[in-house]
C-alpha positions in Angstrom: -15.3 34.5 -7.1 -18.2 35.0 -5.0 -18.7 31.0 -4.7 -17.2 28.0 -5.6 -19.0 24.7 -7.7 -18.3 21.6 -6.2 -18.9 18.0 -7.1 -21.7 16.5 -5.1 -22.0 12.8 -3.7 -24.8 12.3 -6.3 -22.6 13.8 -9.4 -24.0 16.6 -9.2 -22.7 20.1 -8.7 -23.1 22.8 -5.2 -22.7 26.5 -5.4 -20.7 27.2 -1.8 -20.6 30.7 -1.0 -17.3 32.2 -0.5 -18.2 33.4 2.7 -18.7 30.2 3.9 -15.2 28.8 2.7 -14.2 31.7 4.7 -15.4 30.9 7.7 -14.3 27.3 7.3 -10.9 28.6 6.8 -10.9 30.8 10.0 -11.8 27.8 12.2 -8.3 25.9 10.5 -4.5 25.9 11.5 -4.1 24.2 8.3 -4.8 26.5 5.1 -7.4 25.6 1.9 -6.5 25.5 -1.5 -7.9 25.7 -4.4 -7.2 26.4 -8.6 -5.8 29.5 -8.0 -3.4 29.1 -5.5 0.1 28.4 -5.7 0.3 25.3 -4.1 -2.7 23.8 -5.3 -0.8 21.8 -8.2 2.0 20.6 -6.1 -0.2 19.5 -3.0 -2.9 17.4 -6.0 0.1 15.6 -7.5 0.1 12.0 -6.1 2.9 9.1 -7.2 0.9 7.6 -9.7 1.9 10.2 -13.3 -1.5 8.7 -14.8 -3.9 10.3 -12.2 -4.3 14.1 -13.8 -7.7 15.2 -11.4 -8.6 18.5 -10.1 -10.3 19.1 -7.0 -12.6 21.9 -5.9 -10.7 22.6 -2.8 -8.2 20.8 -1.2 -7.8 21.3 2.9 -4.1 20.9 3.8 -5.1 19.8 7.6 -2.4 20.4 10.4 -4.3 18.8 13.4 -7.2 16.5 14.3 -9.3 19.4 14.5 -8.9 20.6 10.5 -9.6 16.9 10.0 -13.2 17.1 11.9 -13.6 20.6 10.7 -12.9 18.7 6.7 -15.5 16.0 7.4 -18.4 17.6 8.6 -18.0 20.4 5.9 -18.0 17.3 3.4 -20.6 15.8 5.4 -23.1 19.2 5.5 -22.7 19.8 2.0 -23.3 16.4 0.8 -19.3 17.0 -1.1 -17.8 14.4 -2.9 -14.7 13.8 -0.8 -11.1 11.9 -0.9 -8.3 11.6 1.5 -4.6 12.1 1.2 -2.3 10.3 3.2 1.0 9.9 1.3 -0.4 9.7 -1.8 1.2 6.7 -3.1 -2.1 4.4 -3.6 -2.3 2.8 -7.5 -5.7 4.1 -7.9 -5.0 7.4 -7.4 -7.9 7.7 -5.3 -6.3 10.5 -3.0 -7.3 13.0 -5.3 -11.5 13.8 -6.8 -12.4 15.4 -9.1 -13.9 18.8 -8.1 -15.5 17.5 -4.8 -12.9 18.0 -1.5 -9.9 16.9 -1.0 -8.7 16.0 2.7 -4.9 16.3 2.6 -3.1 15.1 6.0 0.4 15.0 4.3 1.2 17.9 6.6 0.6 15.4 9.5 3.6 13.7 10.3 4.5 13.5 13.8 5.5 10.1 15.4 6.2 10.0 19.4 8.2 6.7 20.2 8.0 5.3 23.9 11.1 2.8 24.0 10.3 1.8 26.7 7.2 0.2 26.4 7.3 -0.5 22.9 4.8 1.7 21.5 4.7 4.1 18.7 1.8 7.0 17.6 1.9 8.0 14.4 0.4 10.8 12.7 -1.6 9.7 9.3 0.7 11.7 6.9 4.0 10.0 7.9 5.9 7.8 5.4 7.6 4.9 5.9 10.8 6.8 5.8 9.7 8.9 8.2 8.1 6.0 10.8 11.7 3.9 10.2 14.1 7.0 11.2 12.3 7.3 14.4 11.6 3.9 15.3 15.2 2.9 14.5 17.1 5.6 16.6 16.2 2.7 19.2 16.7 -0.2 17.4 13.3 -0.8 16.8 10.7 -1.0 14.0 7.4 -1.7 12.6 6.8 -4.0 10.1 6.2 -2.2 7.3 6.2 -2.0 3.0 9.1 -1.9 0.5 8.9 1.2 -0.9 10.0 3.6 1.6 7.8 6.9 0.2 4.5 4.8 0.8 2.2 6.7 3.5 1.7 4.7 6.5 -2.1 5.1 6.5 -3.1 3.6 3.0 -0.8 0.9 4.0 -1.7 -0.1 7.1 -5.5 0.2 6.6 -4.9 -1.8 3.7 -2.8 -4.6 4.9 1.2 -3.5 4.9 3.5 -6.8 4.4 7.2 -6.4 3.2 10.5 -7.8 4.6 9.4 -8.4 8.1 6.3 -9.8 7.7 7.1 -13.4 8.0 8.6 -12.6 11.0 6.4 -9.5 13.0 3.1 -10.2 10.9 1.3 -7.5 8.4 1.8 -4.2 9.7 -2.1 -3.9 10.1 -1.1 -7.2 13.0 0.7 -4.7 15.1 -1.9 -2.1 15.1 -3.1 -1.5 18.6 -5.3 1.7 18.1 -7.1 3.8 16.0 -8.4 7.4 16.7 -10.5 8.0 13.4 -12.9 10.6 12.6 -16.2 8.3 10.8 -18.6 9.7 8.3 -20.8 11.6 11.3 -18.0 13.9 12.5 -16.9 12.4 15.2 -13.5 11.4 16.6 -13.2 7.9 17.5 -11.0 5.7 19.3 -11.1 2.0 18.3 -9.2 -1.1 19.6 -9.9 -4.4 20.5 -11.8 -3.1 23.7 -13.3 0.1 22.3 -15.4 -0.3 18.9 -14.1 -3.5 18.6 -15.6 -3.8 15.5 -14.6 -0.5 14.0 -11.2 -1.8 15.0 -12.0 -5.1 12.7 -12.9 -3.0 10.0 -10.0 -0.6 10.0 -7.9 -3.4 10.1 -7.9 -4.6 6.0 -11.3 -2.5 5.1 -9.4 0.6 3.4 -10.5 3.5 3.7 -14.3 3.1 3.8 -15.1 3.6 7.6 -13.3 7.1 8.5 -10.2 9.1 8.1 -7.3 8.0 10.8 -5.8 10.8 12.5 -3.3 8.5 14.4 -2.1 5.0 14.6 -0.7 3.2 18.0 1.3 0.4 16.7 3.4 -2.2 18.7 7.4 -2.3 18.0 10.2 -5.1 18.5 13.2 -5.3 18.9 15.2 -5.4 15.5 18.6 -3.9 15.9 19.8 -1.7 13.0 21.3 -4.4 10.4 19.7 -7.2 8.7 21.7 -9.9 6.4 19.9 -8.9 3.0 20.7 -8.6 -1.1 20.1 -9.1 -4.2 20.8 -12.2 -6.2 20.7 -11.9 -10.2 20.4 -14.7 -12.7 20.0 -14.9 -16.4 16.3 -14.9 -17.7 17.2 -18.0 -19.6 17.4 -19.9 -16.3 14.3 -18.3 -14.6 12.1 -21.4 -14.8 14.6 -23.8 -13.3 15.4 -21.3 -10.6 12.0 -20.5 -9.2 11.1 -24.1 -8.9 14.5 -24.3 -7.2 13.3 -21.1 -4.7 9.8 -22.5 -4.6 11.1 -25.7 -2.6 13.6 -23.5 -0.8 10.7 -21.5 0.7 9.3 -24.8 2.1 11.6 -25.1 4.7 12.5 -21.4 5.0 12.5 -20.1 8.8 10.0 -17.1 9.8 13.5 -14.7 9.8 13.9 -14.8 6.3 12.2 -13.5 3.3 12.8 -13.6 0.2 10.6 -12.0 -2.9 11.5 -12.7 -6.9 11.6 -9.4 -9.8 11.3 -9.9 -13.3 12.4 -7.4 -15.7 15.3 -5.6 -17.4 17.8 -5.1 -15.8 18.3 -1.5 -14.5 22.2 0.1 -14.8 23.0 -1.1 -11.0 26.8 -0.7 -10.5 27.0 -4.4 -9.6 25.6 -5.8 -12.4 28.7 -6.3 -15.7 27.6 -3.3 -18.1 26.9 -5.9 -20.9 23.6 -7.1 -19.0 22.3 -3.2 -18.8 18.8 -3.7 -20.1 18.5 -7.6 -20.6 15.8 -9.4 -19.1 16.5 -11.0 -15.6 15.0 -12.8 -12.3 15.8 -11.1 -9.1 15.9 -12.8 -6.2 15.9 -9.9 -3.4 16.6 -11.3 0.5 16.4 -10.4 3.8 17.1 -12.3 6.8 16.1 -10.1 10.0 17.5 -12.7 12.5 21.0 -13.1 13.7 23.2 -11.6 11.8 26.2 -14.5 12.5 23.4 -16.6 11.2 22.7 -14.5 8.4 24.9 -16.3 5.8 24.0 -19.8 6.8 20.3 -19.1 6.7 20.9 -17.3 2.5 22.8 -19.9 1.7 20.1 -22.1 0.0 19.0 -19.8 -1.8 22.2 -17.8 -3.0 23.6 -21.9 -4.2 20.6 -21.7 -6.8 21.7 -21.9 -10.6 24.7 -19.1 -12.0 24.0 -16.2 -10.9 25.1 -12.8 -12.6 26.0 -11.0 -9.3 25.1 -11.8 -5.4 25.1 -8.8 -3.3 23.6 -10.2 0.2 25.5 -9.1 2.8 24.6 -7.0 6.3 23.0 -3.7 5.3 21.3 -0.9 7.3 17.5 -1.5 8.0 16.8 1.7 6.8 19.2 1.3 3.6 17.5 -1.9 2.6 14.1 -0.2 3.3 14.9 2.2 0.7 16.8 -0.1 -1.5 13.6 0.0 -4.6 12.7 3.6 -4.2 14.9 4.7 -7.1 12.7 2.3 -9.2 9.3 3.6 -7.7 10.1 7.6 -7.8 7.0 9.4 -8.7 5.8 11.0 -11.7 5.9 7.7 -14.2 2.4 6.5 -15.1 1.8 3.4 -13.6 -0.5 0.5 -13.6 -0.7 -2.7 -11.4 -2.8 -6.0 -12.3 -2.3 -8.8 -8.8 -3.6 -12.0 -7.6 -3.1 -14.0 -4.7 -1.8 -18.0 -5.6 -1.6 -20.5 -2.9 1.0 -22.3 -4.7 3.9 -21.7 -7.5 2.4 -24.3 -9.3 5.0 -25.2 -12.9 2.3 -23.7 -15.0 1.9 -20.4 -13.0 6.2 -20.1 -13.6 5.9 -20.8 -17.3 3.1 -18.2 -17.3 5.1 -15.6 -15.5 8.5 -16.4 -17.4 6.9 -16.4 -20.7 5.5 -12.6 -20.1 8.7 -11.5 -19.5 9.7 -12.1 -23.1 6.5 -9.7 -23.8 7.7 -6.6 -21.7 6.3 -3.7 -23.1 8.7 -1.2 -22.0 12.4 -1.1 -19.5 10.5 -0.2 -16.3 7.9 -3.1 -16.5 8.0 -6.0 -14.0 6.5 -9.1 -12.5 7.2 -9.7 -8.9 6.5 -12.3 -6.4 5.8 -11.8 -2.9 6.1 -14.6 -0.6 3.1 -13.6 2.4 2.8 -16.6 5.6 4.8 -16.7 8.8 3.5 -15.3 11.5 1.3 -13.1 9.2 -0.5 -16.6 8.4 -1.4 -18.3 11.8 -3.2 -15.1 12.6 -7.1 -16.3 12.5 -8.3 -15.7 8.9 -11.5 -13.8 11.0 -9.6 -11.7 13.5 -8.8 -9.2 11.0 -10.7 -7.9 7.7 -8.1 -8.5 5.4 -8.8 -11.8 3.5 -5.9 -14.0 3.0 -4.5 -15.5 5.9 -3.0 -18.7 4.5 0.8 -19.1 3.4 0.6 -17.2 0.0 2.3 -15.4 -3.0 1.1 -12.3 -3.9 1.6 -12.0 -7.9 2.0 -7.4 -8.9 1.9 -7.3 -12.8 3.5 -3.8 -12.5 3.3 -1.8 -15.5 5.2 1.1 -15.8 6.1 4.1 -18.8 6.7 7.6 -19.4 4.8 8.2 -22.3 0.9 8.2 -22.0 1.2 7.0 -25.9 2.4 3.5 -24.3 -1.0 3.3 -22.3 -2.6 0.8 -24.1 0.2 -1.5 -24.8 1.8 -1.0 -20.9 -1.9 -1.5 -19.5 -3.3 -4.5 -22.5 -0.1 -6.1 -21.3 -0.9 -6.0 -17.6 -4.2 -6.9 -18.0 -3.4 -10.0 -20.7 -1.1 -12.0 -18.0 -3.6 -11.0 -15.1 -6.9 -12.9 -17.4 -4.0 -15.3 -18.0 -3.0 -16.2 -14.3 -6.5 -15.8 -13.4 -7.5 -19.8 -13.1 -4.0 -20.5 -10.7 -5.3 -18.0 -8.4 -7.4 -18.1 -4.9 -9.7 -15.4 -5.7 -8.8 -13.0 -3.0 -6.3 -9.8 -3.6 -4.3 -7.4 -1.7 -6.5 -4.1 -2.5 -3.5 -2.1 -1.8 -2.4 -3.7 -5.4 -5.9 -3.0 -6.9 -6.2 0.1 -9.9 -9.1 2.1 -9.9 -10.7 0.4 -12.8 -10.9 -2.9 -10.4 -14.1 -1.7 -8.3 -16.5 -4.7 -9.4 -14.2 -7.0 -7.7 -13.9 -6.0 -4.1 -16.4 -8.4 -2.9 -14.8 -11.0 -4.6 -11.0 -9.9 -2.9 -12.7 -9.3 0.3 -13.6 -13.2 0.5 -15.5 -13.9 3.5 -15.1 -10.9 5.2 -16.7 -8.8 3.0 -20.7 -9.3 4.4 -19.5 -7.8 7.3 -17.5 -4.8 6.0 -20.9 -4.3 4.0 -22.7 -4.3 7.2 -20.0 -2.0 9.4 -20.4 0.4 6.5 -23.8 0.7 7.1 -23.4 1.2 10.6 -20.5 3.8 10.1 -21.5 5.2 6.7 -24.7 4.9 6.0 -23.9 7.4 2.6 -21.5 6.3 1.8 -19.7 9.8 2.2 -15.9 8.1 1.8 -16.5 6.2 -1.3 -13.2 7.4 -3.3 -11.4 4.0 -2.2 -11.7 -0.2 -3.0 -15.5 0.6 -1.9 -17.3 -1.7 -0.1 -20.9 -0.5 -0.6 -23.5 0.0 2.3 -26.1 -3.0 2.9 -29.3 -1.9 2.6 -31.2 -0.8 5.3 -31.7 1.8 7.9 -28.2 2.5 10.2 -27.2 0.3 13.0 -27.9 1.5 16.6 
């Protein structure tokens, strides 16, 4: 093969001589792939089972420099481009389709400094991989749920989970960024260098450069927190969630608590004969205290019958990982979400009544509570959109067979039109499938006039479009 087609920014397709793939190669520690190699298949597989694409080449970076190196190849030759962090993003926008794929799931170093509280992290690392360090000292960031999600699509997208209420979104406890932007060029951004770069990176996605390392701020957790799972019969789901919708009024900072509706998986806890019957979930954590731990539950746990109630002191890093046997990759998945500022009656009924619809076992609805100290940060310091006390509605969808697409996705999509006139308008774009690109201004809220005009400034061509894109204003770049 004496050169390789690849897909252009403008659709089109590029003749790259082999030669100069060489050369790009020799100037790497990190290798490129492409169609014929063997790694090629296993290094374009992402979590979501429904995205199938094929890129052109795909650079396995090892270092900052293979990540500049990447870019400005891109950047030259005019390539369409994605970025792979740890591949877990519902849109499946990690992977193109014959353009050039940037893979830093090679890059997963994390340097902890107990002392003064900091952590750099590498933009391949997981969640796993960012808990096992930062909790060898008793210390953490607050992060996701799922503990296979890369830290850089999270973070850059938001990041709220168990200890947001508490520590804020993840994205809250970013100090600095070094980021190579659409020119080339490494970066360092933070609320004193590119300031605004830093506002951007903070909610905007990945639309303003590709993050070669984070510096977040840690706190003091310990290694336990008072968390569980409390299951009650879908019969009583209505009369429960208005009972945990007034218990969440009161609730302190230090606890958390989401609800999961769906069928109920084989858990070990659960009496065999409710294997497979629909359910509500309430799943806890309390990361205060842990002497205060039951007291602070027990509002919650004294709602309705429950089937089981398994809160009790787990490992940080066990709880973190608690849902990752429901989330293993491979399944085809689609999400449908909106943000609700209340759990109004008619929002429950909604919700309760889908549940008698689910389309297949692995389908859910679940409701994330979002406020804390996430909320009284100012709704303009950050670009993410949503600042006030919230619940964060995922319509997850997910199947084995692509057969089941249209009923898994028409059902997804049905509750989301459905929900649609209880909701604020914004959205988590972490949450948002790839078919959902004509309403990023309208998730963005305010804050999206300004990405538009940061993109500009920072990517004029809008070379790293494969995300939630926010489009370039019109107009000649910034100074």
């Amino acid at each position: 093969m004496s050169s390789h087609k690849l897909t252009t920014l403008a659709a089109g397709q590029k003749s790259i001589a082999t030669a100069a793939i060489e050369a790009l190669a020799s100037q790497l520690r990190g290798s490129i792939l492409d169609e014929r190699d063997a790694g090629y298949d296993e290094a374009r597989a992402i979590w979501n089972g429904m995205v199938d694409r094929r890129p052109g080449l795909i650079i396995r970076c090892a270092d900052v420099g293979d990540v500049v190196s990447a870019v400005r190849f891109a950047r030259d030759n005019e390539l369409l481009v994605s970025v792979r962090g740890g591949g877990h993003g519902i849109a499946g926008n990690a992977v193109c389709d014959g353009g050039l794929m940037i893979d830093l799931s090679q890059m997963k170093s994390i340097r902890v400094d107990a002392a003064a509280q900091r952590a750099w992290v590498a933009p391949g690392a997981t969640l796993a991989d960012l808990d096992r360090e930062t909790q060898a000292f008793g210390l953490v960031v607050p992060t996701g749920i799922n503990s296979t999600t890369g830290i850089a699509g999270l973070t850059l997208g938001g990041g709220f989970g168990w200890l947001t209420r508490k520590l804020g979104l993840t994205l809250d406890n970013l100090e600095s960024v070094e980021v190579v932007t659409a020119d080339g060029e490494l970066r360092r951004a933070s609320e004193t260098e590119n300031p605004e770069l830093f506002w951007a990176l903070r909610g905007g996605g990945g639309n303003f450069g590709v993050v070669t390392g984070f510096v977040f701020r840690l706190h003091k957790l310990g290694n336990e927190v008072f968390s569980g799972l409390v299951v009650h019969p879908m019969s009583a789901a209505e009369s429960v969630l208005k009972a945990y919708r007034q218990a969440l009024e009161v609730s302190p900072d230090e606890l958390t608590c989401w609800a999961v509706m769906r069928q109920a998986p084989p858990l070990p806890f659960l009496p065999a004969e409710w294997h497979g019957k629909e359910v509500l979930i309430l799943a806890m954590c309390w990361c205060g205290d842990m002497a205060e731990g039951e007291k602070a539950t027990a509002r919650l746990r004294s709602i309705g019958k429950p089937i089981a109630d398994v809160v009790s002191p787990h490992p940080f890093t066990g709880w973190q990982q608690a849902f990752d046997p429901l989330l293993a990759p491979g399944a085809r998945n689609y999400w449908k979400s909106h943000d609700f500022a209340e759990l109004s009656d008619a929002t429950i009924g909604l919700l309760t009544g889908a549940i008698g619809r689910l389309p297949g076992p692995e389908c859910e609805v679940f409701i994330a509570h979002v406020g804390g100290a996430a909320g009284r940060v100012a709704k303009d310091a950050t670009a993410f959109p949503q600042r006030s006390s919230h619940f964060v509605m995922n319509v997850h969808a997910r199947w084995r067979e692509k057969s089941d697409d249209q009923k898994c996705i028409g059902w997804a999509r049905e509750l989301f039109e459905a929900a649609k006139p209880y909701s604020v308008g914004t959205a988590y774009i972490n949450f948002m499938p790839a078919d959902e690109g004509d309403r990023v201004r309208e998730a963005y809220g305010a804050s999206y006039q300004r990405l538009a005009e940061l993109k500009r400034r920072y990517d004029p061509s809008n070379l790293f479009r494969m995300n939630q894109n926010v489009t370039p204003v019109a107009g000649r770049r910034a100074a």
